[in-house]
N, C-alpha and C positions, 0 to 999 in steps of 0.2 A: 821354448822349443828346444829339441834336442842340437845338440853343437857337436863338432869333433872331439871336442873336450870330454863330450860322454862316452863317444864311442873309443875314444884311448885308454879312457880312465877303466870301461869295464874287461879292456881285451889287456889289462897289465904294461902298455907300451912305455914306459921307463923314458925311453927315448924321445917320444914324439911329446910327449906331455909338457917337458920344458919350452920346448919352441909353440907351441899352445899358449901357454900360459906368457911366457915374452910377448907371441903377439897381441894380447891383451884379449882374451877369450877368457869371461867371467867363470870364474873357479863357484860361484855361485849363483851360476844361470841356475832355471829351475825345467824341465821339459813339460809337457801337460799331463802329465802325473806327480808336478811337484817336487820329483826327483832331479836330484842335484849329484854332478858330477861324483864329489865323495862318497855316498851311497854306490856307487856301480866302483869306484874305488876300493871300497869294501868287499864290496861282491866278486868283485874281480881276483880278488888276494893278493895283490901285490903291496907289499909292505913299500917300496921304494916312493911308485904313485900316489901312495898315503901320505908318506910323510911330505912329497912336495905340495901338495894341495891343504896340507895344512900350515906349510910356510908358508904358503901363497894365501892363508888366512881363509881359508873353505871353513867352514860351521861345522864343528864337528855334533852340534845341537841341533841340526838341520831335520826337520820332517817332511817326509812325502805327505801326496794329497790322501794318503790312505794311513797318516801317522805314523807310516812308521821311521824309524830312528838310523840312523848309521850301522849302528849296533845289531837293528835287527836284520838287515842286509848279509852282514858277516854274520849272522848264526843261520840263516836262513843257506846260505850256500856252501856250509861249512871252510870258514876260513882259515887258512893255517895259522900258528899259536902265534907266530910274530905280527901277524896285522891285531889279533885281540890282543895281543898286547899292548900294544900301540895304542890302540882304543880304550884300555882298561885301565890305564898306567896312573899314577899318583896325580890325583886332583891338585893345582896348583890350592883349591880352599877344598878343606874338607866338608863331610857331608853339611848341608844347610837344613834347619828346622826337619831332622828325620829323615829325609829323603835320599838312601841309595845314589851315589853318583859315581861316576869313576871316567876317565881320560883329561886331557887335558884342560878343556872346558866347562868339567862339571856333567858330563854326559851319563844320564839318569839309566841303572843299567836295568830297572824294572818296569821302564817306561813300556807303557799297553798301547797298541796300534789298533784300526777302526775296527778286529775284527774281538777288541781286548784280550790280545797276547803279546806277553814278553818276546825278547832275544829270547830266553830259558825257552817255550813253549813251542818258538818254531825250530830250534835245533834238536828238539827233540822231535817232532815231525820228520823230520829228515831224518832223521838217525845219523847226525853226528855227532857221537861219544865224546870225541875230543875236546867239542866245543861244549857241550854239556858239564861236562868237568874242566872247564876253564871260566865258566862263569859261576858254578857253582862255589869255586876258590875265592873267586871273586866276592861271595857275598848276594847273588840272584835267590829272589825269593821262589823256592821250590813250591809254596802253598799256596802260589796265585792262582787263580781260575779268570782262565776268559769268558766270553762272551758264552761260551755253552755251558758252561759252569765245572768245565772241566781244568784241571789241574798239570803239570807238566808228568808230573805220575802217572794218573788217572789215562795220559796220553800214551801212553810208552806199554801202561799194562795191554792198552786197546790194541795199538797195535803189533805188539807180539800175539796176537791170537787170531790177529792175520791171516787169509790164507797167503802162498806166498807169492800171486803175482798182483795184490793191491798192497804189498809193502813197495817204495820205493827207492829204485835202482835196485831190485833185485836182490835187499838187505834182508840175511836170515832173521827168524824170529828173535834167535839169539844176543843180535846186536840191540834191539829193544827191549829184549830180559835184561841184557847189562845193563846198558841207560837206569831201567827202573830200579836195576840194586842201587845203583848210585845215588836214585833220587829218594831211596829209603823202604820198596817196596821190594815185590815178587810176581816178575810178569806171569806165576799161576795163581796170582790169588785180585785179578778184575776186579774191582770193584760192582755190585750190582747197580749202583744207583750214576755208574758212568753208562750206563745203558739204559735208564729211565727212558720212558715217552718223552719229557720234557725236554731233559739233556739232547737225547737224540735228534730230537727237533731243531732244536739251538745248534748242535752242531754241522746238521744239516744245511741249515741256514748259513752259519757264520763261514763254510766250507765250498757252499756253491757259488757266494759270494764272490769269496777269495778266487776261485777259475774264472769267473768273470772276468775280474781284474787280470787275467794273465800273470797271475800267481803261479809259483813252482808248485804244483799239489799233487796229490794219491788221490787213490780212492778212497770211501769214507770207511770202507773196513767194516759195512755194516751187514 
């Protein structure tokens, strides 16, 4: 169940969080989406409540009931550069048999959530650049495709071509032509086959989902 703990941690309170966590208010309660204080920690942006919830030994490996990761939290609400960093920061063991990892715990930075997308994938939904290009530094695989077989590219061409009140928060086309330069491409040159029958279906699917869930989402920009 959700605790005070969650609602501090995602409103940044710096201050109340300590006496929280003194009175012995599990830093890894889960509420019934599995979400755990750290995750709305992330979301929240507050580097400070970060970092005391992971003195307080919060899981920085922790998944919601819908997978996704700490990580994907902060890219999903675009978090300022000091919480991913935070998160991003030199693995006490370096990568294990191949696998991408980065923050203190080994936290896997191309880890796919139920709807198969990375952090990469949903900051690029949103259209935060900043965060785009902090995990791309990072080492985020730009060529993953989720669950509709679309690519963090393939995302960013789609939606710069928008029109512009199903882009969200009212972000010009432009900010997702940049994203796309950065992820290697040119929001005028779409791909045709991000627009397949198949694709479109898939993303249909994997998108109506996600509002189900009370997920931050747009529209499908279709």
């Amino acid at each position: 169940m959700s605790t005070p703990l969650h609602a501090a941690c995602v409103n940044g309170r710096d201050e109340v969080v300590p006496l929280l966590l003194e009175a012995r208010v599990s830093p890894t309660s889960a509420d019934r989406n599995g979400v755990q204080p750290i995750h709305l920690a992330a979301q929240g942006g507050s580097e400070q409540v970060l970092t005391l919830l992971i003195t307080a030994r919060a899981k920085l490996d922790a998944t919601s009931a819908e997978k996704q990761t700490v990580l994907h939290f902060a890219a999903r609400s675009g978090a300022p550069g000091a919480v991913l960093n935070l998160l991003m920061a030199e693995p006490l063991t370096r990568k294990t048999r191949g696998a991408k990892a980065s923050g203190v715990s080994g936290l896997k930075i191309d880890a796919k959530d139920g709807w198969g997308r990375s952090a990469l994938h949903w900051a690029v939904v949103n259209g935060h650049r900043s965060v785009v290009l902090k995990l791309l530094e990072a080492g985020a695989d730009r060529n993953l495709r989720d669950a509709a077989g679309e690519t963090p590219l393939l995302i960013a061409e789609r939606r710069a071509q928008c029109r512009a009140q199903d882009r969200p928060g009212d972000l010009g086309a432009s900010v997702f032509g940049d994203i796309a330069t950065l992820l290697g491409g040119s929001a005028s040159t779409a791909k045709a086959e991000a627009t397949s029958e198949n694709q479109g279906l898939g993303r249909l699917q994997a998108e109506h989902s996600a509002q189900v869930a009370g997920r931050r989402q747009t529209s499908l920009c279709v």
